[in-house]
N, C-alpha and C positions, 0 to 999 in steps of 0.2 A: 512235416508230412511229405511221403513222396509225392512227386508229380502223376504218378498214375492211380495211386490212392486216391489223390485228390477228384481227377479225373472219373475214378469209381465211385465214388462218392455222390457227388454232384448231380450225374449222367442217372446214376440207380434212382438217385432223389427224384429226379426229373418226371422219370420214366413212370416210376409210382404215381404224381401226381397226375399224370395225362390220363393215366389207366382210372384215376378214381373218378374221371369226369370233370373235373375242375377245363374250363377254357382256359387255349395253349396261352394267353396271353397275362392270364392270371398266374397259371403255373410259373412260370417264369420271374413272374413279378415276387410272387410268394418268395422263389429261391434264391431271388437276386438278394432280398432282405434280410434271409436268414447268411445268405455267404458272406454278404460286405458285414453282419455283424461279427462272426464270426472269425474273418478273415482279412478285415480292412479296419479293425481298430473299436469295434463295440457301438456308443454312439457316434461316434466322430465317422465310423464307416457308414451308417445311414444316414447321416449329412451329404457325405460324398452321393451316395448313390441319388438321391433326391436331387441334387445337382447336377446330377450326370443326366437322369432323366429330363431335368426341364432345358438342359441342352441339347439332347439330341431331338425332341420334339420343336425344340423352335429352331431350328440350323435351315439357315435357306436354302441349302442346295435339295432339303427335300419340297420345296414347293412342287415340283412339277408331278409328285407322285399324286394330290386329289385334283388337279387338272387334267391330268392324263384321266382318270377316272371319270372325271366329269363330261371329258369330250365321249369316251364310252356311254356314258347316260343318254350324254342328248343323239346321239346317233340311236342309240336304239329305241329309246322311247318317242324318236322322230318318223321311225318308219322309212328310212330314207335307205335303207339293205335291200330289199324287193326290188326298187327303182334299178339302183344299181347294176343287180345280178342279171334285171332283164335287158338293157342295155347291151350286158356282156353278152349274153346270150346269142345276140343279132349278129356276132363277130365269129363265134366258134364255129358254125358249119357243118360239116358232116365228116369232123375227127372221130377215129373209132374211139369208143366209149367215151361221146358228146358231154353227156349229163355230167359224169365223172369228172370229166378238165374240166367242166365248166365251175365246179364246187372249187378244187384247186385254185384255179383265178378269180374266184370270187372270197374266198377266205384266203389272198393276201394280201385281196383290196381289202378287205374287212379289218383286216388286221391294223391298217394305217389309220382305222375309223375307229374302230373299238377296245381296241387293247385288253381284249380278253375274252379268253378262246369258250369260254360256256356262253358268250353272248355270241359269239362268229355261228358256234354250234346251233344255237336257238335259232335264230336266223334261219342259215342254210336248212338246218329239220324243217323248218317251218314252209321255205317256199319249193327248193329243189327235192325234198325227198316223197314228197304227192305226185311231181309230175315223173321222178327217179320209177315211183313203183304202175303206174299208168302205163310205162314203156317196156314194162317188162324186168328192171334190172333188177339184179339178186341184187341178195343183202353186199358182199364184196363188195359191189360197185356202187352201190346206194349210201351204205350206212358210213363204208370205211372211208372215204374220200372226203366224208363230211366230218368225222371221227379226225381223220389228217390234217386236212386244211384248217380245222379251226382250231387247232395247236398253233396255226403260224402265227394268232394274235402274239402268244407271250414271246417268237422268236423276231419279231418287226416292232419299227418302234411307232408310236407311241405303246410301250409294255410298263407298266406298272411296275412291273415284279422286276422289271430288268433295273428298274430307279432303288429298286428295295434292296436286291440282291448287291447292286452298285457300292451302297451305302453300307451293307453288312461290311461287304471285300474291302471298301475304302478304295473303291475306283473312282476315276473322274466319272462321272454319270453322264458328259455329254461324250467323250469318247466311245464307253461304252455301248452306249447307244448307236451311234455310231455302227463300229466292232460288230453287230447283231445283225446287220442288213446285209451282206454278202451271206453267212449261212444259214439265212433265213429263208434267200432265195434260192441257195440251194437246196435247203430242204424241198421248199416248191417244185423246181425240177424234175428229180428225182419221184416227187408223185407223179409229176405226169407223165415221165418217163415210163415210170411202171404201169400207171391207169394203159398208157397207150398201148404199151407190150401186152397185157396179161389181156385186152382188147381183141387185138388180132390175131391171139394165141386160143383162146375162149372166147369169140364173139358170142356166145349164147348168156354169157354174164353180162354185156352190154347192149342187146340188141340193136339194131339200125335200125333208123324208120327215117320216114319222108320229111323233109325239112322246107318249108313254106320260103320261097324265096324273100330274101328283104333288098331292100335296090340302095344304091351306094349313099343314098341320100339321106333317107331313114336310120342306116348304121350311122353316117356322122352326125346328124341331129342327134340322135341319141346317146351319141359318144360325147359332145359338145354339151351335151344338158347333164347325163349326170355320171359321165366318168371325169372328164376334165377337169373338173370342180375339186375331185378327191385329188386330183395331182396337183391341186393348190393349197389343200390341208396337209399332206407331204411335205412341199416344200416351207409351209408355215411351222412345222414338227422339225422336221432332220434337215433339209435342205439350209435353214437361217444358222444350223449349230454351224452344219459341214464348212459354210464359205464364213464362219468364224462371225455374224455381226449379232450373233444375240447367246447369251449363254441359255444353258438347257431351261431353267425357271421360265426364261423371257420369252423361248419358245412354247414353252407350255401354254404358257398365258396366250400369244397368236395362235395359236393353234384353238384354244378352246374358245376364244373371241370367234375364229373362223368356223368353228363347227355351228356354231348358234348363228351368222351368218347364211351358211348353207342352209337350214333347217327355216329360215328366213322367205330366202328364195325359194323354196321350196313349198312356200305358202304350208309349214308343219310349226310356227314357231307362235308359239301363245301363252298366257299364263299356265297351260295345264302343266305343256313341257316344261315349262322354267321349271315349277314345283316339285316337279315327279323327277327331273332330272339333278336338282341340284339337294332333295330330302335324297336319294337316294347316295349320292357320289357322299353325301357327308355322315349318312353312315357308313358306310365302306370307309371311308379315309381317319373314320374316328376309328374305326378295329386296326386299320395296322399302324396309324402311330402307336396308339396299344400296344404293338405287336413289335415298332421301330423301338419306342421309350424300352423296353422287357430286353430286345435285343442289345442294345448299346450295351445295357449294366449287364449284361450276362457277359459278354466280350471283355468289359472291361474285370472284372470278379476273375474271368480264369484269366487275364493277365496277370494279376496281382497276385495268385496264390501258384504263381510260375507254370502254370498246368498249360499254357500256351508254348512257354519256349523251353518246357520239358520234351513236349513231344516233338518240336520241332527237332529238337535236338539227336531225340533217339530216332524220328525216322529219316533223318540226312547220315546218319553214322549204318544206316540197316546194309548188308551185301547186297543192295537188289538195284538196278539200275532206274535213276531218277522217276525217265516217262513209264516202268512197274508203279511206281507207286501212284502216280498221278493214273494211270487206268485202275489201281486196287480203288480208287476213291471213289470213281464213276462205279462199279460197280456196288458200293458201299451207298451211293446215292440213287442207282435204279434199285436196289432194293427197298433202302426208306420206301420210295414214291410209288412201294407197291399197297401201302401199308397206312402212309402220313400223308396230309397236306404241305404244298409247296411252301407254306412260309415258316411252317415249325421247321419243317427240314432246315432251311435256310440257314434260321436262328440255332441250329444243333449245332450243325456241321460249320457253317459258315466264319466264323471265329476259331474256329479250330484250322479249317484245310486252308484258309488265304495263306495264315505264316506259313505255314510248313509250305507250298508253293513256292514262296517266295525265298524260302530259304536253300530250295532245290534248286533257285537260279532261273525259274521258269518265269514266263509275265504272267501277272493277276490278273491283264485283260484278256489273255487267248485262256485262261485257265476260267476267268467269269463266263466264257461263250459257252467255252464244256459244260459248264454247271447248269447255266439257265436252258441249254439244248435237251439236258436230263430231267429238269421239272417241266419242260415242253411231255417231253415223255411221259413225267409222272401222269398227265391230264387222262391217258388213255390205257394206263397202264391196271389189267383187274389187282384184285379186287373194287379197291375204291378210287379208282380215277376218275375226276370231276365232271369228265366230259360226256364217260360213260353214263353216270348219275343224269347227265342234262338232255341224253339223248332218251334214255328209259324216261325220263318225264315227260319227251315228247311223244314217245310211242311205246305207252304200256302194255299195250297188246305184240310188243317182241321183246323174246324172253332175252335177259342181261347177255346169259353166253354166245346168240349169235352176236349181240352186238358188241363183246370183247373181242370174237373170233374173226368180225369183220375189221376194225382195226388193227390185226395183229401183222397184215403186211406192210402199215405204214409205221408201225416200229421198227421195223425192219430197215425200211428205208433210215429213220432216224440213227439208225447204229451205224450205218453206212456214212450216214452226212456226218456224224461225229468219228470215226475211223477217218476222214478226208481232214477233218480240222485235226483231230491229231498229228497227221502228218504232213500237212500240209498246214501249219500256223497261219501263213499269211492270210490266208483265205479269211481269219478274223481281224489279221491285224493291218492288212492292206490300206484301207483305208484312213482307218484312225492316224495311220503314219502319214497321209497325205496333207491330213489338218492342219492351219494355221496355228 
């Protein structure tokens, strides 16, 4: 059978069973069984694949994906987000549109704490967007900035999704990670950049008011209590990979030793959080090995029935210039994630677009940054973006469309920070090349 038959086949199969309701991780599961039998040798192919899944669920390089989650749990069910953004608060001053940067620098602190952007979002809705609408600010400045910045979880690491995505592409995970924290913080930037312009261009979207002096004392106690603390969870995360003495698993593990630590200090640390943080990380970590074991034998099925280095084949031989095809893909992936969740996508596309990257001559790593920058996007992206969903949970009394329309200038920005890594690689790959 050809390779694009096959590819028809499979992709239609797929596509049928998501629509009939089946969960993404079943679906897969279903399909992987019927391909390997079909296609990998009858029973001797559901041998294999049953071996394939109990390797990629026990492979240690995925520890650090229910640790990363877990430091997520106990951050937010510690309460220690509020402390934080007030903290920051006492630093910002009287920048046009205050409240606005102050959401930005507080969801990329968040970001280093929770590793995931409907928690950064809950948060910020929770404490910034009551005192956001008290001051006057429209929805733009209110809702979008919170709608931006709590995207930056999945682009800062500790990010789950960036350990998952890792794993599909068959990147080093501790590189990768890595690779994620330069345009991550340009993504940041670029918000505030815009928060500040569209500021002094519209102050009537950000009003100015009176700002209660704080005296240099009070800003560093308050800096010294509970921001310092998170640039010790940082360097217990990225900082122990970067200078080479722990690999990503062993950071995971400091890292989430360190959060429970913090949440200690903090006098928030008890049996309830233990309970509520570590029932909650192990269901989440039991859905996407689900979703890891489903991905593996799906990759591994379209290797085997050549439907991987057919297409690789025909679009290296196509008349269009390599980085065409690597932007047709992004395009191919902000439309999923107008539509899908970030992990089905993943598991679609992700087995499919790494070879054919790689066969274009391009790195997996600057091509992993593109990817995970576009399921940053998918979170906010209408229809069904996640973030959207968590923000209408916070405030059902605004209706969905302002608050897609409120985010729609930080996708924008997002187009922009991916247009700079297109052209500018290093920007992802700077770093990682610094590594021991």
């Amino acid at each position: 059978m050809e390779w694009w038959l096959v590819l028809l086949v499979i992709f239609g199969s797929l596509l049928l069973l998501m629509f009939s309701g089946l969960p993404v991780a079943f679906c897969f599961l279903l399909l992987n069984i019927i391909g390997a039998y079909i296609w990998w040798g009858g029973a001797a192919g559901l041998g294999q694949i049953m071996t394939s899944i109990f390797v990629s669920v026990g492979n240690f390089a995925l520890l650090p994906l229910p640790l990363f989650i877990l430091m997520g749990e106990v951050m937010f069910y510690s309460g220690i987000g509020p402390q934080m953004i007030d903290a920051l608060d006492k630093w910002v001053g009287r920048l046009p549109g205050r409240l606005s940067f102050e959401a930005v620098g507080a969801g990329a602190l968040l970001a280093t704490l929770t590793g995931s952007s409907m928690a950064s979002v809950a948060v910020m809705g929770e404490t910034l967007l009551p005192e956001m609408e008290k001051r006057g600010y429209q929805k733009a400045m209110s809702l979008g900035p919170i709608l931006g910045a709590g995207g930056l979880a999945i682009m800062i690491p500790p990010s789950s999704m960036a350990v998952f995505l890792g794993w599909v592409g068959k990147l080093s995970i501790g590189r990768f990670l890595i690779a994620i924290i330069l345009p991550g913080l340009l993504m940041a930037a670029l918000y505030a950049i815009y928060i500040i312009s569209r500021s002094k261009l519209q102050p009537y979207l950000a009003p100015t008011y009176a700002v209660p002096p704080t005296s240099l004392v009070k800003k560093l106690a308050a800096t010294v209590r509970y921001i310092l603390p998170i640039g010790l969870i940082i360097f217990l995360v990225t900082g122990v990979i970067y200078i080479g003495v722990a690999t990503p698993s062993e950071a995971a593990a400091t890292g989430a030793i360190g959060t429970f630590l913090l949440a200690a200090i903090y006098g928030k640390f008890d049996w309830h959080l233990v309970k509520k943080s570590i029932g909650s990380a192990l269901k989440v970590s039991t859905m996407l090995f689900m979703i890891v074991a489903g991905a593996t034998a799906f990759s591994q099925v379209l290797a085997f029935t050549g439907a991987t280095a057919g297409m690789a084949e025909f679009v290296t031989r196509l008349p269009v210039a390599p980085i065409g095809i690597v932007i047709a893909m992004q395009i191919i992936l902000l439309i999923l994630g107008m539509f899908m969740g970030q992990f089905p996508i993943i598991m679609i596309t992700g087995p499919v677009f790494f070879p054919v990257v790689q066969a274009l001559g391009f790195s997996p790593l600057w091509f992993g940054v593109l990817f995970l920058l576009n399921m940053e996007i998918a979170t906010t992206t209408p229809p069904f973006g996640f973030a959207l969903f968590t923000m209408k949970g916070i405030r059902r009394d605004i209706p969905m469309r302002d608050i897609a329309l409120a985010g729609l200038p930080f996708l924008y920005c997002d187009a922009i920070a991916m247009t700079l890594i297109i052209a500018f690689p290093q920007i992802a790959l700077w770093l990682p090349g610094l590594m021991r």
